[in-house]
C-alpha positions as CSV (number, residue, x, y, z in Angstrom):
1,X,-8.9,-171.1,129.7
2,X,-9.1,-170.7,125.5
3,X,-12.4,-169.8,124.6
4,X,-13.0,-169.9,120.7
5,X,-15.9,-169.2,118.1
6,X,-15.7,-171.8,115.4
7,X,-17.8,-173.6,112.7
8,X,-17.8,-177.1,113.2
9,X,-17.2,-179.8,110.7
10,X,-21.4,-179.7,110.2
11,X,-21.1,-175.9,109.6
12,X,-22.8,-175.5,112.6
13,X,-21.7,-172.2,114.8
14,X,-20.5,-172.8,118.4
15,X,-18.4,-171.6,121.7
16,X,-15.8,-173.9,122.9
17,X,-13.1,-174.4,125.1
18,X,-9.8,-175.2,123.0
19,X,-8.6,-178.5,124.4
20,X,-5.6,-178.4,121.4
21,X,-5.2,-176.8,118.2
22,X,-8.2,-177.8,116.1
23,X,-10.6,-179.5,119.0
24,X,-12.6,-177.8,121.2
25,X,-15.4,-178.8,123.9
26,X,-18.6,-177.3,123.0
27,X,-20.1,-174.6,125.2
28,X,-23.9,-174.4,125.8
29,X,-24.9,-171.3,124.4
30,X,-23.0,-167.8,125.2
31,X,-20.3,-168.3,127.2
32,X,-20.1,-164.2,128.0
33,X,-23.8,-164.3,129.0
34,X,-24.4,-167.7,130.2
35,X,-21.5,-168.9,131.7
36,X,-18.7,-171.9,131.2
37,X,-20.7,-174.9,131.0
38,X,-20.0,-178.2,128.4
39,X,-22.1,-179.6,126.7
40,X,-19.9,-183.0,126.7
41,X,-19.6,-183.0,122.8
42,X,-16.3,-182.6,121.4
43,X,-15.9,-180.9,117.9
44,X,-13.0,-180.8,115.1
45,X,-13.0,-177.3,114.3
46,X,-13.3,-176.9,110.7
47,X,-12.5,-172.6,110.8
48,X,-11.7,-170.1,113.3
49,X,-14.1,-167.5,114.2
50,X,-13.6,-164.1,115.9
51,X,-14.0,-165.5,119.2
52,X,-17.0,-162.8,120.2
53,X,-19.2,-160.5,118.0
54,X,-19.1,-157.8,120.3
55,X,-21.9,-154.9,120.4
56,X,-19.8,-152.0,120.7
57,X,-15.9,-152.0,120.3
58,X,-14.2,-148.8,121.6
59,X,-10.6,-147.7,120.7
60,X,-7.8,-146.1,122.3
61,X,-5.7,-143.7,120.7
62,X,-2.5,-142.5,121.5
63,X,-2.0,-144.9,124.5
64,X,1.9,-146.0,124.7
65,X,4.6,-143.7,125.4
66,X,7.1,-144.3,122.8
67,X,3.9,-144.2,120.0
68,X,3.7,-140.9,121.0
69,X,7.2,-140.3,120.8
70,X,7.2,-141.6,117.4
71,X,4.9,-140.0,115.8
72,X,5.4,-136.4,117.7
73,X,2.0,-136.6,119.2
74,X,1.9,-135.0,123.3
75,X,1.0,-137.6,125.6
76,X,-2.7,-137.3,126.5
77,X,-3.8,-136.1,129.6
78,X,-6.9,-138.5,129.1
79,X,-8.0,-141.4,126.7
80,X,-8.2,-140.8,123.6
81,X,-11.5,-142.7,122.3
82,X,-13.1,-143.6,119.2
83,X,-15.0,-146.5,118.0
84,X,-15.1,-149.2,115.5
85,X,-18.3,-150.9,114.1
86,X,-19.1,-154.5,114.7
87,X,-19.0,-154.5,110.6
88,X,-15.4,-153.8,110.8
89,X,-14.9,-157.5,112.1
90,X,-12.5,-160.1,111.0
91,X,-11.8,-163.8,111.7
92,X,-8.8,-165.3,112.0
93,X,-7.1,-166.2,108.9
94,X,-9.8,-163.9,106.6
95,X,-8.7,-161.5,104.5
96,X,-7.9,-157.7,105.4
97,X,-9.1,-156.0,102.1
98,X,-8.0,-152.8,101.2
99,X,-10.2,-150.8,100.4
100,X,-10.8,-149.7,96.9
101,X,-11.0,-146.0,98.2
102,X,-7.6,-146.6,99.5
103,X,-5.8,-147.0,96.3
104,X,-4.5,-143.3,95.2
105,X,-1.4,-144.3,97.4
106,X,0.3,-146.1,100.2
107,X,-2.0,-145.9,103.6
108,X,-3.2,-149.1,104.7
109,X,-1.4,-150.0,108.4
110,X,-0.9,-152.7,111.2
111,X,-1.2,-151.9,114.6
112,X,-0.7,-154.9,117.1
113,X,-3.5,-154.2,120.4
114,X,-4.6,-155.9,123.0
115,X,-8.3,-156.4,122.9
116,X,-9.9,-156.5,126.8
117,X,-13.8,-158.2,126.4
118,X,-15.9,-157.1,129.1
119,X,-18.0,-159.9,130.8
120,X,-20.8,-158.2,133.2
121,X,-23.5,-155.6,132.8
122,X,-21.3,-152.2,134.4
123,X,-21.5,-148.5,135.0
124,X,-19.1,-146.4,137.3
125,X,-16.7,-149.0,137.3
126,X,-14.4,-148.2,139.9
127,X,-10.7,-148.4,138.9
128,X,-10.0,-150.4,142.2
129,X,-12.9,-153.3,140.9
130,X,-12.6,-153.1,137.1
131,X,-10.5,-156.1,136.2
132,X,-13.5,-157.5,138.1
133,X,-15.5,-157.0,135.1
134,X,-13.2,-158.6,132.8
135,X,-13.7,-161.6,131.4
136,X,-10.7,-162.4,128.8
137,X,-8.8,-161.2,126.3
138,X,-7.6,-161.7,123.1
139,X,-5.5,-160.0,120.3
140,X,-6.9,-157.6,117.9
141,X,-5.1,-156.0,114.6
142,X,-6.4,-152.3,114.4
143,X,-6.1,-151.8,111.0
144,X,-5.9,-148.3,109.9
145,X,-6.1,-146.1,107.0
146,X,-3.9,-143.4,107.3
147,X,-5.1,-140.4,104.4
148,X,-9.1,-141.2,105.9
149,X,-7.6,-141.1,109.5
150,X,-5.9,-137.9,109.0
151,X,-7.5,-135.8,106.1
152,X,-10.2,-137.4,104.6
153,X,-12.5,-138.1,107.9
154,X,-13.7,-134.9,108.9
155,X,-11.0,-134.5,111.5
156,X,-12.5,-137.7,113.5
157,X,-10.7,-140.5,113.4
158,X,-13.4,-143.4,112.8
159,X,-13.9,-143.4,108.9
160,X,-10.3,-144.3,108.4
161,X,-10.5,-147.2,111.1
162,X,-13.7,-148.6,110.0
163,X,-13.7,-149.8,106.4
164,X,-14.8,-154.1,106.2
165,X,-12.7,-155.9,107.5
166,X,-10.7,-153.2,109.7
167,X,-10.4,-155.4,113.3
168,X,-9.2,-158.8,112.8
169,X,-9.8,-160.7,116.6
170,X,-8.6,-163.4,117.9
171,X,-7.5,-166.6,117.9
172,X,-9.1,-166.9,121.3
173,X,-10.4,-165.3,124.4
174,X,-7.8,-165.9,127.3
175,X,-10.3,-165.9,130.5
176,X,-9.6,-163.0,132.9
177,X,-8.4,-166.1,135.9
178,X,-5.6,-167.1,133.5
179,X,-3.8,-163.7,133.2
180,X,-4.3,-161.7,136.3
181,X,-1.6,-159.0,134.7
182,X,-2.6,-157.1,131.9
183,X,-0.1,-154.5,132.2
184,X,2.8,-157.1,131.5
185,X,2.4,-158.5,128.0
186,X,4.7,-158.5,125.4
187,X,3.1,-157.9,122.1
188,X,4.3,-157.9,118.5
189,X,3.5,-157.1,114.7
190,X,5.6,-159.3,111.7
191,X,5.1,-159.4,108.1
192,X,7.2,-161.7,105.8
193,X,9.3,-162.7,108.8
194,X,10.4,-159.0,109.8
195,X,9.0,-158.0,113.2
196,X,7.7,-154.1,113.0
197,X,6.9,-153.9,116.6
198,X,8.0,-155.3,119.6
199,X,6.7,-153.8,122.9
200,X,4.9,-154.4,126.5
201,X,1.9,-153.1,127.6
202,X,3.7,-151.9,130.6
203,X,4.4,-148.6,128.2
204,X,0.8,-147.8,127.9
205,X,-0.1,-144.9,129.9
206,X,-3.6,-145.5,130.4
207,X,-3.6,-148.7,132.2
208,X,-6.7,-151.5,131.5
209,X,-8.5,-151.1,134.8
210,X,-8.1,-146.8,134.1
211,X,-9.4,-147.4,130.7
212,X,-12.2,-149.8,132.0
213,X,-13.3,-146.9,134.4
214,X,-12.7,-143.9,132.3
215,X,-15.2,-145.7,129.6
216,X,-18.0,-147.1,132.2
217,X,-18.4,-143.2,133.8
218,X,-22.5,-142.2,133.4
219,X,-22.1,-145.1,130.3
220,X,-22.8,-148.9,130.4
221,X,-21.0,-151.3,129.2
222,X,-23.2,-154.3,128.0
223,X,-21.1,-157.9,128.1
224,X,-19.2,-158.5,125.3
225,X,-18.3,-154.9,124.8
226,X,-14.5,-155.1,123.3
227,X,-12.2,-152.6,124.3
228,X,-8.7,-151.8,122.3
229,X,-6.5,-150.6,124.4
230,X,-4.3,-148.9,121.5
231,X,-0.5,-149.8,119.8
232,X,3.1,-149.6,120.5
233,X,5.6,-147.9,118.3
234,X,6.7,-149.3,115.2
235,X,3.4,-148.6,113.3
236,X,4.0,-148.3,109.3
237,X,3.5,-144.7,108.9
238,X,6.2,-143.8,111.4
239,X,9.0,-145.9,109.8
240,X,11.6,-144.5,107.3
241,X,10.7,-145.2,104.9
242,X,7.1,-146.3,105.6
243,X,5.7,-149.4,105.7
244,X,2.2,-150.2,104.6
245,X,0.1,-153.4,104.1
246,X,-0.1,-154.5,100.5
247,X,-2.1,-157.4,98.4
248,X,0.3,-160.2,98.7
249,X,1.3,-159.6,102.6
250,X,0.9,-161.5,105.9
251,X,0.4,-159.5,109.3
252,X,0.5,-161.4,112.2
253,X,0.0,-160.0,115.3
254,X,0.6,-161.1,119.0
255,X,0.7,-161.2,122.7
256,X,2.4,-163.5,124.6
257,X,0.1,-165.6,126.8
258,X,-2.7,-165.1,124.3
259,X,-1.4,-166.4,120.6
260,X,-0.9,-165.1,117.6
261,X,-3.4,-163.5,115.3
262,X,-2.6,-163.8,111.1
263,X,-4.1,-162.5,107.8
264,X,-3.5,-162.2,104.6
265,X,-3.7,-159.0,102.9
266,X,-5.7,-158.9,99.6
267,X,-6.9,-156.3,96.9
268,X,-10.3,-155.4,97.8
């Protein structure tokens, strides 16, 4: 099942489930908190929303094998975590501004990710039950600025992931019944028609249900909570020469099963 945020043709704000591109049936209320249930109204949807507003969203770093490989880091002996704000959110089709700190030089990247949206109350998930605590998932863009990242953060990563506008989501929430694999999904980055990466999420080395446990230990995870569950190779920075987003582009990232997730790139 597609679940989607969207503002309807009245401006109104609403759930739905996506019956075809640009109609959905309207969901009464949350469907996270409150469940699948139709209100019986149909809607044209006049713009995508991010298809939750999550309360926390964590981050994985460093969590595919040939990432690591490509940008010489060692593979982690456990997840590497960080987090983004809710601010950092961006609908489908919106902008990803760079930020005006961000223009001394090239350092605005992509990084394709697929975004895990927890759907019950949970602490000390057990790896054996945590896809039990799933309830979709949907494609995220972890936008990333490289010289904040690296240099300019303190030596935490966070700053340089968190800027406005930072973690495009969407198009859709793909319920948990409707893709019982998570660790077989091919996922992919393009700009202007050139695709930057190409991988499966059967080369991440944490898997979702480790990452799901690892994250709920002595900490709860309250529903809604968005997990991304880190990048494949191919990222900007690694390439030769590099490849950065720039005013004028158009990222879109995807997983298969899920859809395709696109911005434009603007001046911010």
């Amino acid at each position: 099942m597609r679940i989607i945020r969207y503002h309807a043709d009245d401006g109104t704000t609403h759930a739905g489930i996506e019956t075809q591109p640009g109609t959905a049936q309207r969901l009464a209320g949350d469907p996270i908190a409150e469940g699948l249930a139709t209100t019986g109204d149909t809607d044209t949807v006049a713009r995508l929303l991010a298809p939750v507003v999550p309360p926390t969203i964590f981050c994985i770093g460093q969590n595919y094998r040939q990432h690591a490989l490509e940008t010489g880091a060692a593979i982690p002996e456990q997840p590497v975590i960080f987090m983004k704000p809710p601010t950092a959110l961006q609908d489908p089709n919106g902008p990803i501004a760079i930020p005006r700190c961000c223009r001394r030089g090239d350092e605005v990247d992509y990084e394709v990710e697929l975004a895990v949206v927890i759907g019950k109350r949970c602490r000390d998930v057990s790896e054996r039950d945590a896809l039990n605590v799933v309830f979709g998932y949907s494609v995220a863009n972890d936008v990333s600025a490289r010289r904040w990242q690296k240099h300019a953060g303190g030596g935490q990563w966070i700053r340089g992931k968190s800027f406005d506008t930072f973690c495009p989501l969407g198009p859709a929430i793909i319920t948990a019944d409707a893709l019982p694999d998570p660790q077989d999904l091919q996922l992919t980055t393009t700009i202007h028609g050139e695709t930057l990466q190409d991988s499966n999420t059967a080369d991440m080395i944490f898997t979702v249900a480790e990452l799901i446990a690892f994250l709920s230990l002595d900490t709860t995870l309250e529903p809604g909570t968005v997990i991304l569950t880190g990048t494949p190779q191919g990222v900007g920075v690694a390439r030769d020469p590099k490849r950065f987003l720039q005013p004028g582009d158009s990222v879109t990232v995807a997983i298969d099963g899920i859809g395709e997730l696109t911005n434009p790139v603007v001046a911010g």
